[in-house]
C-alpha positions in Angstrom: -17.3 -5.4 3.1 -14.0 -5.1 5.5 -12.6 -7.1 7.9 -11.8 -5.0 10.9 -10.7 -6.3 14.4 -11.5 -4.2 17.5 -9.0 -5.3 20.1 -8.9 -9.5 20.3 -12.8 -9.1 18.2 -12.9 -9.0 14.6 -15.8 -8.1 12.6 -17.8 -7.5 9.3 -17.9 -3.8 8.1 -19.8 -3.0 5.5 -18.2 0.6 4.5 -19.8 3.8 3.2 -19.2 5.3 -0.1 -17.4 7.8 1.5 -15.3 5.7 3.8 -15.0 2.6 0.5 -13.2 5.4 -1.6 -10.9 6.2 0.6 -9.6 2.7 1.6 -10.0 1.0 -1.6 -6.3 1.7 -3.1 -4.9 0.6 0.3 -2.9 -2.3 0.3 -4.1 -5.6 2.1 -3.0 -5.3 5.8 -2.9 -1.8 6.1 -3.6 -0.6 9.8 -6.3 2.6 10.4 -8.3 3.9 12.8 -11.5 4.9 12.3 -13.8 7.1 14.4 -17.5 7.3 14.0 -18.8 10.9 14.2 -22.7 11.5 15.1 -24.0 15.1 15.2 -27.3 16.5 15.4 -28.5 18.4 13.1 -31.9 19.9 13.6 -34.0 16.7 14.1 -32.1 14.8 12.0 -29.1 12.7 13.2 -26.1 12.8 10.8 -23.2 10.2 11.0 -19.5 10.8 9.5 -16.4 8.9 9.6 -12.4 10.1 10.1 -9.6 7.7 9.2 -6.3 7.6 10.3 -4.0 5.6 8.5 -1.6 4.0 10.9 0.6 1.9 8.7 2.0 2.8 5.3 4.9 0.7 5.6 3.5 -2.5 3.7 3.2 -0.5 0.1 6.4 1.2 0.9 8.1 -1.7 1.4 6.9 -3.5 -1.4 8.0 -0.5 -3.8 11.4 -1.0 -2.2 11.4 -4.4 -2.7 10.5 -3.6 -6.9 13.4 -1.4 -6.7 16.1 -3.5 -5.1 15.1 -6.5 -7.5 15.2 -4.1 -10.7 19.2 -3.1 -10.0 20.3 -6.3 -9.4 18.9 -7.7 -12.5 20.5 -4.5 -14.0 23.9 -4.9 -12.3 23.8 -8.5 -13.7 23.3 -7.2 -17.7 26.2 -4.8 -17.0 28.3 -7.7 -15.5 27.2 -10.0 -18.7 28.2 -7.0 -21.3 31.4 -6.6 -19.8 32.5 -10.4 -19.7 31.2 -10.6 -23.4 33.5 -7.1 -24.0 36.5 -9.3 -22.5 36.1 -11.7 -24.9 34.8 -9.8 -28.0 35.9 -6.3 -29.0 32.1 -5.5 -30.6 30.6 -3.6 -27.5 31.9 -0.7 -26.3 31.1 0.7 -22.7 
């Protein structure tokens, strides 16, 4: 089941297979749109569903985030090894 909001209404979606697979490695937040597609065929009505993804920009940020954190912590070992080389000659750079 999905939240989804419709202009100022939000409601209760419970998603296809087909639809689920497609949305379930999306991050929290992220906007789509999604069209409902009916077309006859023969007697039988058949229903599909498009999605547009509208919003990557949460998981990209977060992988930025990751990134930015991961060099500082490594400019801060390279700042450490070279005040310990100052004081001790046993690490060369």
């Amino acid at each position: 089941m999905y939240g989804v909001k419709n202009g100022q209404d939000e409601y209760s979606f419970f998603a296809p297979l087909s639809v689920h697979e497609q949305l379930k490695d999306k991050p929290k937040g992220t906007k789509f749109q999604l069209t409902r597609n009916a077309s006859q065929r023969g007697k039988k009505l058949v229903t599909d569903y498009t999605i547009e993804f509208l919003d990557y920009g949460i998981k990209e940020e977060k992988k930025l985030k990751q990134s930015l954190k991961a060099m500082d912590t490594m400019k801060q070992c390279l700042k450490a090894m070279k005040t310990q080389q100052k004081f001790s000659n046993n690490i060369l750079l």
